[in-house]
C-alpha positions as CSV (number, residue, x, y, z in Angstrom):
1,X,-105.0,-185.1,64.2
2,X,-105.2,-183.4,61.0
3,X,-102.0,-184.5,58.9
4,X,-99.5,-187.1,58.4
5,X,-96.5,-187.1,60.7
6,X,-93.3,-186.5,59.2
7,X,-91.2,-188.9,60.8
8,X,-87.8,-187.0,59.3
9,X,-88.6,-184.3,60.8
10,X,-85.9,-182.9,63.5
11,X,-86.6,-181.0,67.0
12,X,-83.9,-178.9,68.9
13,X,-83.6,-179.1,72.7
14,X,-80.8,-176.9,73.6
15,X,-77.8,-176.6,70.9
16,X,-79.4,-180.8,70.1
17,X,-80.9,-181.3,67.3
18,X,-83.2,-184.6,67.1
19,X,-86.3,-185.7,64.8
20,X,-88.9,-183.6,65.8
21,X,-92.1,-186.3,65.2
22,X,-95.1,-185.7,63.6
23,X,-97.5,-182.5,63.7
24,X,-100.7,-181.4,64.0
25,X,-102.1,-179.9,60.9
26,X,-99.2,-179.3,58.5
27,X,-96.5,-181.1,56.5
28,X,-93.1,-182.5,57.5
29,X,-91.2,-179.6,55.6
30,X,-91.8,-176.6,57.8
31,X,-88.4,-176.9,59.8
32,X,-87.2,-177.6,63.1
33,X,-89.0,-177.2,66.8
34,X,-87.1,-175.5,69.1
35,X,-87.6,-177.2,72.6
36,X,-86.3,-175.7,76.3
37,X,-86.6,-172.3,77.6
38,X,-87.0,-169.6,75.2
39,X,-83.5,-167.6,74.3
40,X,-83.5,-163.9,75.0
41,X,-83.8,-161.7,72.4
42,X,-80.6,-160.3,70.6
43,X,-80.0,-157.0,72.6
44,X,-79.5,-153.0,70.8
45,X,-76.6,-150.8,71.6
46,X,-79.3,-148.5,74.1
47,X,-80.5,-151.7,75.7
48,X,-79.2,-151.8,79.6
49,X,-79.1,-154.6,82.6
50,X,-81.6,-153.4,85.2
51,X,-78.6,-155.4,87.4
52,X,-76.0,-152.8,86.5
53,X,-78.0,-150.3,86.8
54,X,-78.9,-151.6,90.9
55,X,-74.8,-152.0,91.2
56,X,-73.8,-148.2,89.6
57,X,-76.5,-146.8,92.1
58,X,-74.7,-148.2,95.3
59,X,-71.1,-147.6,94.1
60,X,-72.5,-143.8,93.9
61,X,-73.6,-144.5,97.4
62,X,-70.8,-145.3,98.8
63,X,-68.5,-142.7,97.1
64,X,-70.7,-140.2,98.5
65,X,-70.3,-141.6,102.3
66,X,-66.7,-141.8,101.4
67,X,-66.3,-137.8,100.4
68,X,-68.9,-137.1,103.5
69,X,-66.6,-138.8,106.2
70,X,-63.7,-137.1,104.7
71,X,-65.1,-133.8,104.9
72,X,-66.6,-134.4,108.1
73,X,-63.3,-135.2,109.1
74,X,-61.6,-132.0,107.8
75,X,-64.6,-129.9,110.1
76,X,-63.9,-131.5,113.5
77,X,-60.0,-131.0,112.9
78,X,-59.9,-127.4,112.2
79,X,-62.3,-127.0,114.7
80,X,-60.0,-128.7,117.4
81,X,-57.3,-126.9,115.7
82,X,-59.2,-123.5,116.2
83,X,-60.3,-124.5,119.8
84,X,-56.4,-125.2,120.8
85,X,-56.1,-121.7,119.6
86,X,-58.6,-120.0,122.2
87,X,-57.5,-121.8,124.6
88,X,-53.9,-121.2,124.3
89,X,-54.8,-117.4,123.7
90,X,-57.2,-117.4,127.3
91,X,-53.9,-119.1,129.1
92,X,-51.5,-116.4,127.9
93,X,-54.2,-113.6,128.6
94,X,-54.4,-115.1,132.2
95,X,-50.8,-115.5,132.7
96,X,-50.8,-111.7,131.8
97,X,-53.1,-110.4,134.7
98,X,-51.4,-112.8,136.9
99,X,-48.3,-111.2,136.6
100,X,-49.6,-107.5,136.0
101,X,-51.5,-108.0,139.9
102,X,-48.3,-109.3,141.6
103,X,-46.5,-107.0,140.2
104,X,-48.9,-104.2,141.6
105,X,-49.0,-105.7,144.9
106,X,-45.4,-105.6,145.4
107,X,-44.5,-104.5,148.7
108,X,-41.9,-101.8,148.7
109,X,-38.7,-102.4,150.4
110,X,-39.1,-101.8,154.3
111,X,-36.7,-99.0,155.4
112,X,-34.8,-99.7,159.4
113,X,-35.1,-96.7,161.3
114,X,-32.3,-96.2,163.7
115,X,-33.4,-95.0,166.8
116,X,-30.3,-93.0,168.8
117,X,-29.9,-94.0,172.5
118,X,-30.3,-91.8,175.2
119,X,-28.5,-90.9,177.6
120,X,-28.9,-92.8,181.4
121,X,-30.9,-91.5,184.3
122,X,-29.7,-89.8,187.4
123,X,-26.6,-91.9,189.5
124,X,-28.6,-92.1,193.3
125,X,-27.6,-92.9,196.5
126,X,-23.9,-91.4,196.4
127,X,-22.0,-91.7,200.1
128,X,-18.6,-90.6,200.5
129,X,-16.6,-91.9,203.6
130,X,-13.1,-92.1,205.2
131,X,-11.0,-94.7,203.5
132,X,-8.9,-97.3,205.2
133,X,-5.8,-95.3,204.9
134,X,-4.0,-91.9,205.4
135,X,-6.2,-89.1,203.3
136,X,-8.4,-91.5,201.9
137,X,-12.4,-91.1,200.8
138,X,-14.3,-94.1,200.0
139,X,-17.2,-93.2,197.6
140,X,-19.9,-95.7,196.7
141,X,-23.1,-95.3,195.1
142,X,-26.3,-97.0,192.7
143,X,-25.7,-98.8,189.4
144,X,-28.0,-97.1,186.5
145,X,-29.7,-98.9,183.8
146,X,-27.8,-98.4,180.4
147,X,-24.7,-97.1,181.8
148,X,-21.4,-97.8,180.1
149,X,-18.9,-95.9,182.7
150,X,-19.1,-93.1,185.8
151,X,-17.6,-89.9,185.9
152,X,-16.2,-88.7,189.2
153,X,-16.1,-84.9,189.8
154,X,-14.3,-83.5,193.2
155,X,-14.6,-79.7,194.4
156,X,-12.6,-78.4,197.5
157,X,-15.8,-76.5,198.6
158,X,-19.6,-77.1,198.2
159,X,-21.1,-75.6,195.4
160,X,-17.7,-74.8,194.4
161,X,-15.7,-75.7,190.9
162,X,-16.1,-79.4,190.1
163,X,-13.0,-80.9,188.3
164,X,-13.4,-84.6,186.8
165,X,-10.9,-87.0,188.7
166,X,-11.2,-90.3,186.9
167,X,-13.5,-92.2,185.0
168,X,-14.9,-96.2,186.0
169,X,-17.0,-99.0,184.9
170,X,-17.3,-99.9,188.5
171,X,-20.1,-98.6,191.2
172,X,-17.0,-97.8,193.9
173,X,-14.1,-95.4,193.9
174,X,-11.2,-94.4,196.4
175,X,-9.8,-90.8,196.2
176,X,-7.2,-89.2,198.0
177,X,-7.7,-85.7,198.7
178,X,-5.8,-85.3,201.9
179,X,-8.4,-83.5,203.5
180,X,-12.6,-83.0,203.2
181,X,-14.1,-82.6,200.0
182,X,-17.6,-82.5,198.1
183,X,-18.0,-85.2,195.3
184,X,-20.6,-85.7,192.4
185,X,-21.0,-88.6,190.2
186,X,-22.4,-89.4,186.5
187,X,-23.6,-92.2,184.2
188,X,-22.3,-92.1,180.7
189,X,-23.0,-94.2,177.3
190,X,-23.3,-93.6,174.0
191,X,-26.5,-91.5,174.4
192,X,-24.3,-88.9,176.3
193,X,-23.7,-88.2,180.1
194,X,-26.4,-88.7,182.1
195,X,-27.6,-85.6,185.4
196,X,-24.9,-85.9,188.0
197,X,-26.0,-87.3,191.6
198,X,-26.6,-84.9,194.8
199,X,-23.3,-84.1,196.6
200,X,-21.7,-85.6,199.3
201,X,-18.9,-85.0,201.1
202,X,-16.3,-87.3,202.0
203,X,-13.4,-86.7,204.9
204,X,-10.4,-89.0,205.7
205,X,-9.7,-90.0,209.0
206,X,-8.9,-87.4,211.4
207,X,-10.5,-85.2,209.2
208,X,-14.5,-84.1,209.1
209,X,-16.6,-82.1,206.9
């Protein structure tokens, strides 16, 4: 060593001040030693942390994914909204045709035809004989199919003028003529009177034709 040691000399660790020894190659007076890790410097107005700078960059980072989700967001809703719309818009056009083709295909109202009866066949199979009593003709004949009464015509001679006697619902009929006569027979309903049967002539007893 090149000096004397200046043992009032002070050193500073930290904010402590203590004697700072003797050193090399100078003179007690020069001042204090500072010892520890070295202070930063004193900082301008346009100095800045590279720390806040790392934080302001990921705050930006966030707010942008914020605003993104949101927007994001906004898109898929109206899209929903507009897809609700078209689908809502395809029912309604479907319901449409739907009821424009039943309503085409309508059947129209089905009109009853009334068909008129006719009037019954032929009566067959007319016989006229005596009765059991004085003056009597029994007459008998064939029921027809569809008949609602008979008509009983009586003539004094054959082929002669026919003149209607009575009227029955029955197949049989007793007359009373008091001597021979010629008989024809009808069927009658609502279709109208039906051809009259062959003659036949009928005689009481003690009488003949």
């Amino acid at each position: 060593m090149t000096g004397p040691l200046d043992p009032d000399a002070t050193r500073s660790f930290g904010d402590a001040t203590m004697p700072a020894g003797p050193r090399l190659g100078g003179s007690a007076g020069a001042g204090p030693m500072v010892v520890g890790p070295p202070r930063d410097p004193p900082r301008g107005p346009g100095d800045d942390d590279g720390g806040d700078d790392e934080g302001r960059s990921w705050w930006w980072v966030a707010a942008a994914a914020l605003v993104f989700g949101v927007v994001v967001g906004v898109v898929i809703a109206l899209l929903a909204s507009g897809g609700d719309d078209a689908t809502d818009a395809t029912t309604t056009s479907s319901s449409t045709t739907i009821t424009v083709a039943t309503t085409a295909t309508t059947a129209p109202p089905t009109t009853t035809t009334t068909v008129a009866p006719t009037a019954p066949g032929q009566v067959l199979n007319l016989t006229a004989g005596a009765g059991g009593g004085s003056g009597e003709v029994s007459l008998q004949w064939d029921a027809v199919e569809g008949a609602a009464e008979y008509r009983v015509y009586r003539s004094a001679t054959m082929g002669g003028a026919r003149s209607l006697i009575t009227t029955t619902d029955q197949t049989s009929y007793v007359d009373t003529p008091g001597s021979h006569a010629y008989y024809e027979v009808s069927a009658v309903n609502a279709g109208g009177e039906g051809p009259r049967s062959v003659q036949a002539c009928g005689a009481p007893v003690g009488d003949s034709c």
